[in-house]
C-alpha angles and dihedrals in degrees: 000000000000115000135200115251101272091359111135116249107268119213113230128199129235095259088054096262111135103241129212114291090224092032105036089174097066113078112226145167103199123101132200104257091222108038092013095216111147121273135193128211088274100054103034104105109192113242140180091279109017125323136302140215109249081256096066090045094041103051086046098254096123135021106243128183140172114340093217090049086094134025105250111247130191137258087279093036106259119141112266108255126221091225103036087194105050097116094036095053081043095060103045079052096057095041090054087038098059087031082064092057095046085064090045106045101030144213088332095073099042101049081049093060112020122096111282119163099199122324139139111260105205092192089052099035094224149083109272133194155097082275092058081056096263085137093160094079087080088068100028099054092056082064101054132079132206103210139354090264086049090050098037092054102051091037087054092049098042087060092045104050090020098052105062095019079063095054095049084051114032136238100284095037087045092047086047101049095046088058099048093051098048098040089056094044076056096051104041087045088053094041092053105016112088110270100232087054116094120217129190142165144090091260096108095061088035089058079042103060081040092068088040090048089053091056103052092050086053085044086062104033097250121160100278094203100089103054095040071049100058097031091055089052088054094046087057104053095040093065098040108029097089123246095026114137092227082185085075102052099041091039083050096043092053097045100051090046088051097045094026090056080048087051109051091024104051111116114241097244090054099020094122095039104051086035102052087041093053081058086044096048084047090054094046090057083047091063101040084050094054096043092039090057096031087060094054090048092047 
């Protein structure tokens, strides 16, 4: 692992959550403000600005008090969760769970909630699409799969990149952060795909959590060269392998770096306000991109 010129060694868990310098088996993503060396719970002693190790407070560097005096928050500022992976085990258990219905259903539900531009549906009778206001697509088709390997492959990668990169974030800014990607990988595919084409699948807030992903490891001086790795293999394969909506991944991908460097950058006097507006920013793109395209299609 890379390390910042004088920074300490960090510890780092088998999931790739740094984890505490004087606990390496608990997974965390807080840093002491002043050596910024990782910190649990446990460790963490409230201070004037964030929170210090018992180092830091003990030498004099730094004026700790009570430990309970604060709620611990994480590296962006979000509240430490109990469970680190609730919304991300939420989210593989609503996409199998609506993959299961696929199966069960058929054909019908999924023509009524993938992305679809403007096209005649003969099963429906009518002309279907986000340009005939079914704006919803553009959520609900970030929810569907088109085949076990399709489902299997995003799930995989959602729990590993959602899981720790929850946890460094926090429930709300993770949540956010999964819907604006995804929301923006659904509009750049439905402004540029054709608009007859359907188009489904969690990739686009995958990719998403992928860019943010990238910056927080940058954030914390990690090796960089897994995850360029990863996202250069995924790059790849999204523009040869045949039948992938490249709109998605690279809508998503944009979208998670812009709103994940807001995220782990934003200064803590400011650090709702420019992280929330990055979201904000994303979803007005959203909504250019979707009246822009629906103009040409009516």
């Amino acid at each position: 692992m890379d390390q910042a010129p004088g920074s300490p060694q960090e510890p780092q868990g088998a999931s790739g959550v740094p984890g505490c310098y004087r606990h390496p088996d608990r997974e965390t993503g807080i840093t002491c403000t002043r050596c910024e060396r990782p910190i649990c719970p446990e460790c963490m002693i409230s201070a004037s600005v964030g929170f210090q190790c018992p180092e830091c407070v003990r030498d004099g560097s730094g004026t700790g008090h009570a430990p309970t005096a604060n709620q611990p928050r994480t590296v962006a500022g979000g509240t430490i969760a109990a469970d680190p992976r609730l919304v991300t085990k939420i989210l593989v258990g609503l996409n199998l769970a609506l993959f299961f219905v696929q199966l069960t259903v058929g054909d019908s539900f999924t023509d009524r909630f993938d992305l679809l531009g403007r096209a005649y549906v003969p099963e429906f009778g009518s002309v279907e699409g986000v340009a005939e206001g079914q704006w919803y697509r553009l959520v609900t088709a970030m929810f569907l799969h088109s085949s076990y390997m399709h489902i299997a492959f995003n799930m995989l990668s959602l729990w590993w990149i959602g899981g720790p990169l929850e946890a460094a974030l926090g429930r709300a800014r993770y949540l956010v952060l999964y819907a604006a990607s995804g929301l923006a990988g659904s509009a750049l595919t439905y402004l540029l795909e054709e608009p007859f084409r359907p188009s489904l699948g969690a990739s686009g807030a995958i990719f998403g959590l992928f860019g943010a992903t990238a910056i927080l490891m940058k954030r914390l001086n990690y090796d960089m060269r897994p995850v360029i790795a990863l996202l250069a293999i995924n790059m790849v394969i999204t523009f040869w392998w045949p039948n992938i909506a490249w709109q998605a991944h690279v809508g998503g991908l944009v979208g998670g770096v812009i709103v994940g460097y807001a995220m782990v950058h934003a200064p803590r006097e400011r650090r709702s306000l420019i992280q929330y507006g990055s979201c904000a920013l994303v979803l007005v793109a959203v909504v250019v991109m979707v009246l822009v395209r629906t103009a040409e299609l009516t």
